[in-house]
N, C-alpha and C positions, 0 to 999 in steps of 0.2 A: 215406451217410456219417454218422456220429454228430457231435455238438459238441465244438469243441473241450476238453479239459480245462479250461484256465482258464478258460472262459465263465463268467461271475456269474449272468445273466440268459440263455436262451437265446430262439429266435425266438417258442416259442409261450408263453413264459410270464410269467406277469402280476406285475409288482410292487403292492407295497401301495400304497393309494388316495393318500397324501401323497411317499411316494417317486415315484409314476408321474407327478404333480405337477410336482414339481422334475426329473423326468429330462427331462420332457417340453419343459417349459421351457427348457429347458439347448438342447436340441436345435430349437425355434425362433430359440433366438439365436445359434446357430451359423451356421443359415443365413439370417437376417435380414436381414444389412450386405451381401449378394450378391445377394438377392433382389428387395431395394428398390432398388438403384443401378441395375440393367436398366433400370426404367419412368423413374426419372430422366432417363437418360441417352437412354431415345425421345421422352421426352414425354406417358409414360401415371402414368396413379395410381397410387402404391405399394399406396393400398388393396385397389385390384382384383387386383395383382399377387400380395399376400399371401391375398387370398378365395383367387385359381387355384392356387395353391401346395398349398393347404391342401387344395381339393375334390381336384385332382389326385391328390394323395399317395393317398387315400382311395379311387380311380377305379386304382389302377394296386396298393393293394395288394388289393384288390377283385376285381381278374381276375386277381390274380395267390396267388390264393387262401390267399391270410393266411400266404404260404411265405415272401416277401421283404422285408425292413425297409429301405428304400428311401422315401428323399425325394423330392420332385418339386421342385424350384424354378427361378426364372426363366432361362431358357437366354443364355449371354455371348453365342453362333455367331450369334446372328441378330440384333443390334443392327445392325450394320451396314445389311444391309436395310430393316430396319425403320426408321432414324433417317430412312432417304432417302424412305419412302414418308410417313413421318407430315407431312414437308415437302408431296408431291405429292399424295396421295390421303387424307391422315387416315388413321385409322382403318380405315377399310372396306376399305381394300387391304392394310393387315398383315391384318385378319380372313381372308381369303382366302387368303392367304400361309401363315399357322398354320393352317388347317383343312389345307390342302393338306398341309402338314409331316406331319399325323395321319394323314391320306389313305397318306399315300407308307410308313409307320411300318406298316400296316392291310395294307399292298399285301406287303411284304416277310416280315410276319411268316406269309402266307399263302402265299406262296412258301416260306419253309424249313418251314411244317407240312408241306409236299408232297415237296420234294424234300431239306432241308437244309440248313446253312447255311455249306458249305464257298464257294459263290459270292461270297460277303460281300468276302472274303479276297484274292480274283481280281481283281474288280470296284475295290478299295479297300482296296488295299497298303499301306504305309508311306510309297513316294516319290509319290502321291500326298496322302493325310492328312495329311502333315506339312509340307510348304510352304502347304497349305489353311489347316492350324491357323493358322502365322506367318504370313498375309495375313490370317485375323478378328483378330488382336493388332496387326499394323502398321496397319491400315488406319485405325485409329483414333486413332492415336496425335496428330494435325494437333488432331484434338477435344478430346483433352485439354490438349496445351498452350494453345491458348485459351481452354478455363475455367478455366486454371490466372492466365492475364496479363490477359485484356483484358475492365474492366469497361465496357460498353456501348460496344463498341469499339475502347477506349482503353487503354493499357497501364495496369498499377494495381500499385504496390510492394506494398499492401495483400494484395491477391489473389495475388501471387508469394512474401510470405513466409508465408502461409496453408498456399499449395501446399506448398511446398515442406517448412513442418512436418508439416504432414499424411503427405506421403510416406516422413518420414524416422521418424514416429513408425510408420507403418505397418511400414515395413525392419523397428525397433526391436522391436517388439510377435512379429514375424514372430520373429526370432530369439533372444529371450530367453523369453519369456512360456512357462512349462508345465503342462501339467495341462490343465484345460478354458478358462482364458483363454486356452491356444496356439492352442486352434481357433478366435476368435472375434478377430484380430488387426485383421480389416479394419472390424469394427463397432467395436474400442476406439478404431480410430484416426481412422474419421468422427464417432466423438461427442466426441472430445479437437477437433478440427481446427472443428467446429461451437460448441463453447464460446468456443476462440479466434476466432472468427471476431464471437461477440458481443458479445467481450469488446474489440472492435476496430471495433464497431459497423455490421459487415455483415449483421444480418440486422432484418431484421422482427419485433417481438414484438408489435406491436399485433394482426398478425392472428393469429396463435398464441393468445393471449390473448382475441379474440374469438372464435374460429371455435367451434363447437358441438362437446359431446363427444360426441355418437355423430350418424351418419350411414349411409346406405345407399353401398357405393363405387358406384365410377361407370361402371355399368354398359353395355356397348356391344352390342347387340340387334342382328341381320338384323332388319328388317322391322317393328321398335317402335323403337329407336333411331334409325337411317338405313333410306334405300333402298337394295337391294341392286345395283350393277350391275358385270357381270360385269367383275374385270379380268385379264386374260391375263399383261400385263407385272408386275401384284406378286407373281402365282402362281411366274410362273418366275423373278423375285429368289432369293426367298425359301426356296420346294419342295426345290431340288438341296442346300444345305447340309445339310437331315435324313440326308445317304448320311453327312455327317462326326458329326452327334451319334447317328446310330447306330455307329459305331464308338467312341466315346464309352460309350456305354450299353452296348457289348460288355464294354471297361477294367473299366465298375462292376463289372460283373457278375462278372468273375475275380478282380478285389477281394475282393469279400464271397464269392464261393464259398472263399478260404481264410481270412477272418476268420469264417466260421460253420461251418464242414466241412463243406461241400454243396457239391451238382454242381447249379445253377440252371439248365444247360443245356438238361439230361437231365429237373430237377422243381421248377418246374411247366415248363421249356420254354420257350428264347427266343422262340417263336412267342406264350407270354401274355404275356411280362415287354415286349416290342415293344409289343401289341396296348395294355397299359394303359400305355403310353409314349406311342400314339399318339392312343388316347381320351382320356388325359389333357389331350394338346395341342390336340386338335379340340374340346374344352370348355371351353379357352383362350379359342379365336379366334371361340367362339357367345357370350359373354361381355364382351370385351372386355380381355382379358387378354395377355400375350405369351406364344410356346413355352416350354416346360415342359423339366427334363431333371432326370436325377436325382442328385443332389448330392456332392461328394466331402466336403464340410465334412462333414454328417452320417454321411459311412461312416470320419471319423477320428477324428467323438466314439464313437463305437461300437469304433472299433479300442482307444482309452483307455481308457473307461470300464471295456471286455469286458462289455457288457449288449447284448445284438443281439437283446431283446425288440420286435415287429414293433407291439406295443400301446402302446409308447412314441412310435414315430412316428405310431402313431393320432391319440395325446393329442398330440404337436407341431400333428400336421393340426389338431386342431380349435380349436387352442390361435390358429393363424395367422388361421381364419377368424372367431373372434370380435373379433382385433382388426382382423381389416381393415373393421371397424368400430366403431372407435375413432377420429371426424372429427378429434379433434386432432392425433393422432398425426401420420394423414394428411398434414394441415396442417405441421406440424414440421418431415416430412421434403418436402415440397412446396417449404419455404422454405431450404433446405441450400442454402447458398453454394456458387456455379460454384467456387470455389478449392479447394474441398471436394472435391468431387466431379472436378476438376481432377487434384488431388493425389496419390488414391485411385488414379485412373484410370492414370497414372503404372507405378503397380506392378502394375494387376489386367491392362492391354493386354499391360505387358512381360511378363507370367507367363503369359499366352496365347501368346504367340510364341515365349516358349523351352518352352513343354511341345511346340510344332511341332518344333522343333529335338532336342530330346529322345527325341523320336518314330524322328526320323531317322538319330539316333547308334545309339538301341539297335537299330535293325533294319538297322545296317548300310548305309545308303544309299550308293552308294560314287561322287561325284559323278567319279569317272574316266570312269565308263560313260560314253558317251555318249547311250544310252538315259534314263537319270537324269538328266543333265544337261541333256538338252533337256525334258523332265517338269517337274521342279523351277525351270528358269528360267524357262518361258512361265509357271507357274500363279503365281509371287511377282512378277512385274512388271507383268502385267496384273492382279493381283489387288489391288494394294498402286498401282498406278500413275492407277487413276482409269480407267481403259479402260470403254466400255460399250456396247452393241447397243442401237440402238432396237428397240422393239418394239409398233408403235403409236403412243400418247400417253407411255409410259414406257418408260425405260430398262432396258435388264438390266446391274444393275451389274458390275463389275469383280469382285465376291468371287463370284457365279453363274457368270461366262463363267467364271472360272479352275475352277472344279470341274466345270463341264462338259467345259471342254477336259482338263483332266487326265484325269479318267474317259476320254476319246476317246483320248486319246494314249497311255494306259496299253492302251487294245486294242487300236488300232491297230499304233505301233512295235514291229518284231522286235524281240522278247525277247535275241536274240544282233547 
């Protein structure tokens, strides 16, 4: 397929050295306010989060042979697991968790080089994906309303009218803003809600003001960092959610196959655009970083712009990984008041749980069935209810049982 006619910029071709500049730019900070709130929200460095972001992007368009302009950044699906392991095992049990994600990403994409990828389909319908979706968006919901009210505990006026501007500036930005601040709603409405918040005397400037300007992030090594030992229960957290952001990374991919006129199916083949989806993520979790997934912010600056040149997202990549070291920055966003990140979180859970819902209108779900009805009800109550399997020393939480059992219940129950 050719380019579109309107394309400005098409995939292979290069703008000039100061425009590539400002595109490039344009398109870190699109996905910037999304990117950083992930590591917030587990407890990892933004720094690192924006390095993995950045190498990723560069790793996925890399095998994906300079055909896909295509961002990487920090994946929403797997907060969940992840908040609960940084509590129990640190670090070293999400690293295991995200290699695994790559793992499983590696395993599939070598399945359809072979046979195809009509299984995908079968496997991971719509009445399951879509109550999966609204269980990673409710689940969280308990977490924001307390960063939104209670400082160290305690309820705070302070921290509730933070929130709650923050969310309504986020609504605000969401629905008015056009052009390229439309795509960048959620970073205008963290650095509006973090102003307020100084100006209200919640945050720290002393260390902001101290902390050094450049730094190495904070890198998390097998075998120089920690000792590696093996854990079973954050693998299987964690592992089963990659079957949902790969249906996720199907969405991107029929996106931009009509935002550029390409059939990305068929070239280069979902078997690379997986493959550097998955390497992506497995360079994540050797790092210290969270899963990786590929970004819808940057396929809307692209739909706007009409510049779907693939050297733009280079120059973002490498744009992200010089400042994830930049210690202040780091620091800045390190110090972003819970009401903030409260607030934010308000509208970014609720917009995870109706893109579930969403899921399930447009495909029809028709909860008469009784098939569907019993699918969709076990995976949103045990998913969303706190339900969980020991497995050893840890638990497999509620968002894992509900997608395993779904996936089980979709092959199992008669179809009629």
């Amino acid at each position: 397929m050719n380019k579109n006619s309107d394309t400005i910029l098409d995939v292979n071709d290069k703008p000039g050295f100061w425009l590539w500049v400002g595109l490039s730019l344009q398109h870190m900070f699109s996905m910037f306010g999304s990117t950083v709130i992930v590591p917030l929200l587990v407890g990892l460095s933004p720094s690192i989060a924006l390095f993995t972001s950045g190498v990723g992007t560069l790793i996925h368009i890399l095998v994906t042979q300079k055909k896909i302009p295509a961002y990487m950044g920090s994946s929403f699906a797997f907060i969940v697991p992840m908040k609960y392991l940084m509590q129990v095992t640190g670090y070293p049990g999400i690293a295991q968790g995200v290699i695994a994600v790559g793992v499983i990403y590696l395993i599939v994409a070598l399945v359809i080089a072979m046979i195809g990828s009509e299984w995908i389909d079968k496997l991971l319908p719509a009445v399951v994906v879509g109550p999966v979706v609204i269980v990673i968006g409710l689940s969280l919901a308990s977490s924001a309303a307390n960063d939104a009210m209670l400082n160290n505990g305690n309820y705070d006026y302070k921290y509730v009218f933070v929130a709650l501007v923050t969310l309504l500036l986020a609504i605000f930005f969401n629905m008015y803003l056009k052009g390229f601040l439309g795509f960048m709603p959620i970073l205008l409405a963290i650095v509006c809600g973090y102003v307020l918040s100084i100006a209200m005397g919640l945050v720290n400037l002393n260390a902001i003001a101290n902390a050094p300007w450049f730094a190495m992030p904070k890198f998390e090594i097998p075998f120089v960092s920690y000792n590696v030992k093996f854990e079973w229960g954050a693998i299987i957290a964690i592992a089963p959610i990659a079957f949902v952001t790969i249906t996720e990374h199907l969405g991107h991919l029929m996106v931009l196959d009509e935002l550029t006129g390409r059939n990305y199916f068929k070239d280069p083949g979902l078997n690379r655009t997986l493959t550097g989806d998955g390497l992506a993520s497995m360079f994540a979790g050797l790092v210290g970083g969270p899963a990786v997934t590929s970004y819808g912010e940057n396929i809307g600056v692209m739909a706007i712009t009409k510049i779907h040149s693939v050297y733009v997202l280079i120059g973002a990549a490498i744009f992200a990984i010089l400042f994830s070291f930049v210690n202040k920055l780091n620091v800045l966003i390190m110090q972003m008041p819970l009401p903030v990140i409260g607030g934010i979180s308000f509208l970014l859970f609720g917009t995870i749980a109706s893109s579930g819902i969403k899921i399930m209108i447009e495909n029809q779900i028709d909860l008469a069935n009784k098939r569907n009805l019993m699918i969709v009800s076990t995976i949103l109550v045990i998913g969303v209810g706190g339900f969980m399997i020991k497995i050893g020393t840890l638990p497999l939480n509620g968002l894992a049982v509900s997608v395993i059992l779904g996936i089980l219940l979709n092959i199992i129950l008669p179809k009629n």
